[in-house]
C-alpha positions in Angstrom: 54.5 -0.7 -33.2 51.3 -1.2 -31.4 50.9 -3.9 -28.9 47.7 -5.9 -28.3 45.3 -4.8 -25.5 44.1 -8.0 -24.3 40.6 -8.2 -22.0 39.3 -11.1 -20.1 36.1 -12.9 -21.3 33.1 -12.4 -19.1 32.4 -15.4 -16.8 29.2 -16.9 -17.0 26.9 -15.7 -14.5 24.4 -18.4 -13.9 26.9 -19.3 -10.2 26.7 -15.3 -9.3 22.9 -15.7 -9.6 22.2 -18.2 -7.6 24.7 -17.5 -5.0 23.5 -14.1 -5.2 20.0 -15.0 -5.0 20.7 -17.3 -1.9 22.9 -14.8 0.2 20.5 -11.8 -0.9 17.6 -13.6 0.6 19.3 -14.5 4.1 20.9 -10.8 4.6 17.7 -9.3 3.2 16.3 -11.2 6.4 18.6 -9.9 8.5 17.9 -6.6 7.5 14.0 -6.8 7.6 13.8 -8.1 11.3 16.6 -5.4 12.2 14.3 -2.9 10.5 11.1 -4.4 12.3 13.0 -4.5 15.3 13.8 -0.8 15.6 10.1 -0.3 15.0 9.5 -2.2 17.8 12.0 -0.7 20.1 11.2 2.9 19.3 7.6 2.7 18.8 6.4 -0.2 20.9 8.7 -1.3 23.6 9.9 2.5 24.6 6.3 3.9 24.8 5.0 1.4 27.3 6.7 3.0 30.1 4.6 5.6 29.6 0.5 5.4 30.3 0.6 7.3 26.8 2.7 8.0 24.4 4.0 11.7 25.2 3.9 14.2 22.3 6.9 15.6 22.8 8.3 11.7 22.1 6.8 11.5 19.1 7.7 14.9 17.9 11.2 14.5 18.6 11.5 11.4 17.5 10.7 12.3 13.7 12.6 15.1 13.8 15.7 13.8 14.6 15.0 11.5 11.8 14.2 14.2 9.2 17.6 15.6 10.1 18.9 12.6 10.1 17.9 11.6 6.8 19.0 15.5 5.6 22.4 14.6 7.2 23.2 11.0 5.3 21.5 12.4 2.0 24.2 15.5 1.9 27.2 14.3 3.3 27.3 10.4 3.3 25.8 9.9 0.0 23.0 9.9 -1.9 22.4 6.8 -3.9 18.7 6.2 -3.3 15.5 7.5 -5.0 12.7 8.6 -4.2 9.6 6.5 -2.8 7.4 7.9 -5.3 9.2 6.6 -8.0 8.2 2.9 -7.0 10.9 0.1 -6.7 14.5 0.7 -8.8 17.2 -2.3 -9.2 20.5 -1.1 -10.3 24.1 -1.7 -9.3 25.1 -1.1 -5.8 28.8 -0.5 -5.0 28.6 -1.1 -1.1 30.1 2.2 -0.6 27.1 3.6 -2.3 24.8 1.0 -0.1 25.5 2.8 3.4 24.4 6.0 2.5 21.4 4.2 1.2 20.7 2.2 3.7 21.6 4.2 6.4 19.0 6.2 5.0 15.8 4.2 5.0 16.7 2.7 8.4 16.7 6.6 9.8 13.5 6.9 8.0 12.0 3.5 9.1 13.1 3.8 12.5 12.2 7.6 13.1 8.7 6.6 12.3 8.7 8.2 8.5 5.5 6.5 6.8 7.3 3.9 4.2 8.2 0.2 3.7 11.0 -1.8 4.1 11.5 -3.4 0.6 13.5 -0.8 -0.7 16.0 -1.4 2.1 16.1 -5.7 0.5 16.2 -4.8 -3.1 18.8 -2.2 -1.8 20.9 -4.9 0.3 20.2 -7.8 -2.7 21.3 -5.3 -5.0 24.8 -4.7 -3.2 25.3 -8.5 -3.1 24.9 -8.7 -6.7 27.0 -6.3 -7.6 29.8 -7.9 -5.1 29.5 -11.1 -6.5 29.7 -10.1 -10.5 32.7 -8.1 -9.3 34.2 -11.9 -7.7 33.0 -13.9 -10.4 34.2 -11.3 -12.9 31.6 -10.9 -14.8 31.4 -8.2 -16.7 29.2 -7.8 -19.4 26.6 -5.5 -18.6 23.6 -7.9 -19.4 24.9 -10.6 -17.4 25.8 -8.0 -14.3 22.2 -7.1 -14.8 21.0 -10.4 -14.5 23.2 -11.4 -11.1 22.3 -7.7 -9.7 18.3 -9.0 -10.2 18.8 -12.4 -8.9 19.8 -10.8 -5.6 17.7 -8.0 -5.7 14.9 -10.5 -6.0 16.4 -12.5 -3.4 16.2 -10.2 -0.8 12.7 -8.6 -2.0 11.3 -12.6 -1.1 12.6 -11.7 2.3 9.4 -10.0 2.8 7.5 -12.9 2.1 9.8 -15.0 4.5 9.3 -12.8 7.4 5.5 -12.9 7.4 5.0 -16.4 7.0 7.2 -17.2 9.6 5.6 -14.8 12.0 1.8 -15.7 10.8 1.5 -11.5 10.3 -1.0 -12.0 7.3 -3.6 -13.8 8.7 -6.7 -12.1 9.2 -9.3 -14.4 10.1 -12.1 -16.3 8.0 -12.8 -16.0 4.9 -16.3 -16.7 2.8 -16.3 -20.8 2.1 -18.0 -19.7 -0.9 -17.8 -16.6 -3.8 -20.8 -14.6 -2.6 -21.8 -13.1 -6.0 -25.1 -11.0 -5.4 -22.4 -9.2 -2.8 -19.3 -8.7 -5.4 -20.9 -5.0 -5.8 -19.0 -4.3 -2.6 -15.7 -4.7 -3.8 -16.2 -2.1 -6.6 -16.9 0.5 -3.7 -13.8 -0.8 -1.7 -11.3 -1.0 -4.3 -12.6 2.6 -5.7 -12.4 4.6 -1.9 -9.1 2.3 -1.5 -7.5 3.5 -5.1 -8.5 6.9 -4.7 -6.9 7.3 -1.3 -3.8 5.9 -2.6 -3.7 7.9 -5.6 -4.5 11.4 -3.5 -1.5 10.8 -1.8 0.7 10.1 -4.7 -0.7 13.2 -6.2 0.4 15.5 -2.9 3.4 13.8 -2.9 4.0 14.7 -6.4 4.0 18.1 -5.8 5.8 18.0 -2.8 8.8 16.2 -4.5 8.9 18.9 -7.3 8.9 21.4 -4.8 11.8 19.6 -2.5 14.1 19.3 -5.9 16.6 16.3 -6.4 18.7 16.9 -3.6 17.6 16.6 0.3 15.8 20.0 1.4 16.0 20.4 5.0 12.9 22.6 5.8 10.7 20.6 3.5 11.8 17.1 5.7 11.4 18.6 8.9 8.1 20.1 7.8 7.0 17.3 6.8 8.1 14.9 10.0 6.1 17.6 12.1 3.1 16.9 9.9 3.3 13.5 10.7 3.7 13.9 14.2 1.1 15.8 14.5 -1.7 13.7 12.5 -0.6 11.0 14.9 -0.9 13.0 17.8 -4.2 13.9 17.0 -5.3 10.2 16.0 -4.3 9.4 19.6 -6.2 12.5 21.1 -8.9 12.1 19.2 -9.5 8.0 18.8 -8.0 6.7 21.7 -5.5 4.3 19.5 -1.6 4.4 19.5 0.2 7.1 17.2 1.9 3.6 15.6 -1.7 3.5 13.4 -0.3 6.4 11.6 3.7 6.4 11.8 5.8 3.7 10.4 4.6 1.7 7.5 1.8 -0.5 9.0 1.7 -3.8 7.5 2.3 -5.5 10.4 -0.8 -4.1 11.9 -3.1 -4.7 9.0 -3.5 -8.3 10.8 -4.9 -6.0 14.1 -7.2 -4.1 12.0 -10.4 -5.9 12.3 -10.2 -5.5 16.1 -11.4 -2.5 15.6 -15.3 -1.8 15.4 -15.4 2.2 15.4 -16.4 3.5 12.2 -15.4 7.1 13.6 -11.7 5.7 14.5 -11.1 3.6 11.2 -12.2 7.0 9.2 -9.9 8.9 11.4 -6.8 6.5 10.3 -7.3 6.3 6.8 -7.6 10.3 7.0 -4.7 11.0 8.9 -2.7 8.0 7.4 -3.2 9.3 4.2 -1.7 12.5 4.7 1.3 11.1 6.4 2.2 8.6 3.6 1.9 11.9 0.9 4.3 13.4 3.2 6.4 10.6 3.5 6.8 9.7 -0.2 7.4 13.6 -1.2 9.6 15.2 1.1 12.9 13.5 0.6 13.0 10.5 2.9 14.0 6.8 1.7 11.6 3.4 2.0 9.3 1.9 0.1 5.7 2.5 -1.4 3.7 -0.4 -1.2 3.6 -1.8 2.8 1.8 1.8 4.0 -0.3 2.0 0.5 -1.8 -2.2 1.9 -2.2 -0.6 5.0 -4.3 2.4 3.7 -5.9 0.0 1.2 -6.8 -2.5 4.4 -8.1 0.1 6.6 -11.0 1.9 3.6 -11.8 -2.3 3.0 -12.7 -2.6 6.9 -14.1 0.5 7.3 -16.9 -0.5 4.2 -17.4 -3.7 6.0 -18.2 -1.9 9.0 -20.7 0.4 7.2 -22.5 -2.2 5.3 -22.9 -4.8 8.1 -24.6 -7.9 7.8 -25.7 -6.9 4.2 -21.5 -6.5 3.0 -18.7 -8.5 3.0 -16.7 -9.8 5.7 -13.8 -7.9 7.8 -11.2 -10.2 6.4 -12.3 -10.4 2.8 -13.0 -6.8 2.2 -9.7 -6.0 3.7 -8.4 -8.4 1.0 -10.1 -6.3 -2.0 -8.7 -3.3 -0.5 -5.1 -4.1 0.0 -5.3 -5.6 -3.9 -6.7 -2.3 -4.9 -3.9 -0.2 -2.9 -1.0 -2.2 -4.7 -2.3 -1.7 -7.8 -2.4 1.7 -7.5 0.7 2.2 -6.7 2.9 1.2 -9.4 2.3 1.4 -13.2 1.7 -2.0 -14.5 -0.1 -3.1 -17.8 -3.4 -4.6 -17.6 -2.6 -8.5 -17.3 0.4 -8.0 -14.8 -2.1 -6.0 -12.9 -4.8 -8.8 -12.9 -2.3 -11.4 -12.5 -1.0 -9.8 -9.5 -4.8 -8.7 -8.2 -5.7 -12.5 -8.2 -2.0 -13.6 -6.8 -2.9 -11.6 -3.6 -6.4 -12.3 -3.2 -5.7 -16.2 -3.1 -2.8 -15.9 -0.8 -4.4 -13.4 1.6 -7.5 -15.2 1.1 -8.7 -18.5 -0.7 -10.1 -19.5 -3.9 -13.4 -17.9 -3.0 -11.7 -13.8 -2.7 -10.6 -14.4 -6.5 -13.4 -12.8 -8.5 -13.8 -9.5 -5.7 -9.4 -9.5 -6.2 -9.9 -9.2 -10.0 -12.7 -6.7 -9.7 -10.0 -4.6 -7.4 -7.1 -5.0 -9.3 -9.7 -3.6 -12.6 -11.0 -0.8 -11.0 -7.6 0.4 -9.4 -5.9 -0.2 -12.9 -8.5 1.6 -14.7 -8.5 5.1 -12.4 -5.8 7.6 -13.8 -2.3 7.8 -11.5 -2.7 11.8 -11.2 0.5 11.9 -9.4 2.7 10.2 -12.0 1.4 12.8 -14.8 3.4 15.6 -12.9 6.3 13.3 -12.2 6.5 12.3 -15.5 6.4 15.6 -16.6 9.3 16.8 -14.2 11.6 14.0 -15.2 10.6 15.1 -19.3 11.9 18.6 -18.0 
């Protein structure tokens, strides 16, 4: 005689999601001004004791983070994925959340080249997981849906944080859509997307050659390289290493204090290269903040080369960060418009919408190189 295995129904999840949803947004700001504040500490506040910043600080400094990061990855855990690979929400098990985390703030705060929003759709993901697990619910669609709800709670952090601080403002904006000058925003969005989409393609190859699990050489290869195209900025420009490590999108509001056509080359260039590193060799963060930053920089360095015959600073800085999103993450065509226009009207006004779309057209319509050789890896 058999007896009857009996299994509790699955709660509803619609008081998971919203709690989930409300808690994921205030620790995902808690972990986003932690994060910015050990940016701050190590590569702001520290430095100023010194007339510069020595080399030897920012070499060290990146190394111990590569190691660091090598450390957590093999013996900690290794839950995360790779920056390349964009933004992943999945169930979190806060066990499996301090390896992760613990390895994009090692890589954030060591100076490593990437965002923080994998760090808030990491931390909104563990709260959604914890609170499926209280409300027991357990069927896998509605786990997915409270696992979103706080991913996407803690992914609006970002959006908190800078409007709070005032971080995105960059100045005036045309009162009215220039159109004889929208032919500038094709040559933006095009230098902007193509920079974004070199990097992707080194860091391509570099994560096929670094394998799934964390390779030691590769990461501290690849923290030298970026200490050393930030030493060189400095050496050669003047400005702080900070233009080059760390993710940047806190500086894109400082970017059009800066009138050197030379020195805004020289940080797209040497930004570039330490973002491919970053996103290749191994290290956890996010894609998009350094990718705005890239895209900023190529839209004020245009402006500067055009003059009074181009756009202005603030609007072609627009065009160019629209440009650098889009390239970043696959996206069919309307999402990619939609989101184009989204980010030129809340960067800008009304008047940046038609140069947005043309960036968001021009970015979608140039082929991700990189993602053809991931793609191809992940087939094999």
């Amino acid at each position: 005689m058999t007896s009857a295995v009996t299994t509790s129904p699955s709660r509803r999840p619609l008081p998971a999601m919203l709690i989930s949803a409300v808690v994921g947004l205030v620790l995902g700001y808690v972990v986003l001004e932690a994060v910015n504040y050990g940016i701050r500490l190590l590569w702001e506040t520290i430095p100023q004791s010194w007339e510069t910043t020595p080399g030897w600080y920012v070499i060290g400094l990146l190394m111990v983070a590569a190691a660091l990061v090598y450390v957590i990855r093999r013996f900690v855990g290794d839950h995360g994925h790779s920056p390349i690979g964009g933004i992943a929400v999945s169930p979190l098990t806060p066990k499996q959340y301090v390896g992760a985390i613990l390895a994009i703030l090692a890589s954030l705060w060591g100076g490593i080249v990437l965002g923080p929003e994998v760090a808030l759709v990491a931390t909104g993901s563990v709260v959604g997981t914890v609170m499926a697990s209280v409300f027991k619910v357990t069927d896998p669609k509605d786990v997915k849906k409270v696992v979103g709800l706080g991913a996407l709670g803690g992914i609006l952090a970002l959006f908190l944080g800078p409007m709070l601080a005032g971080t995105m403002e960059l100045g005036s904006t045309p009162t009215a859509i220039e159109v004889d000058q929208l032919g500038w925003a094709i040559i933006v969005a095009a230098i902007a997307t193509v920079a974004v989409t070199l990097a992707r393609l080194v860091a391509a190859l570099l994560a096929r050659a670094a394998g799934d699990g964390p390779h030691l050489v590769i990461l501290l290869a690849s923290a030298l390289v970026i200490a050393v195209t930030a030493i060189l900025l400095h050496s050669l420009t003047g400005e702080p290493v900070i233009y080059v490590t760390t993710s940047g999108e806190e500086l894109i509001s400082d970017l059009p204090q800066l009138t050197s056509v030379s020195t805004v080359a020289a940080i797209i260039v040497f930004k570039t290269i330490a973002y491919a590193v970053s996103l290749g060799s191994g290290f956890r963060g996010g894609p998009f903040f350094p990718a705005m930053f890239v895209g900023a920089a190529c839209g004020l360095l245009i402006s500067l080369l055009m003059g009074d015959s181009g756009p202005s600073v603030s609007a072609a800085i627009v065009v160019g960060v629209v440009a650098s999103v889009i390239a970043t993450a696959p996206m069919k065509w309307p999402i990619a418009i939609v989101l184009g226009i989204a980010i030129g009207f809340a960067m800008g006004t009304w008047t940046l919408v038609p140069a947005a779309l043309i960036a968001a057209i021009v970015a979608r319509a140039i082929p991700r190189w990189g993602d053809r050789i991931t793609l191809t890896e992940h087939a094999g």
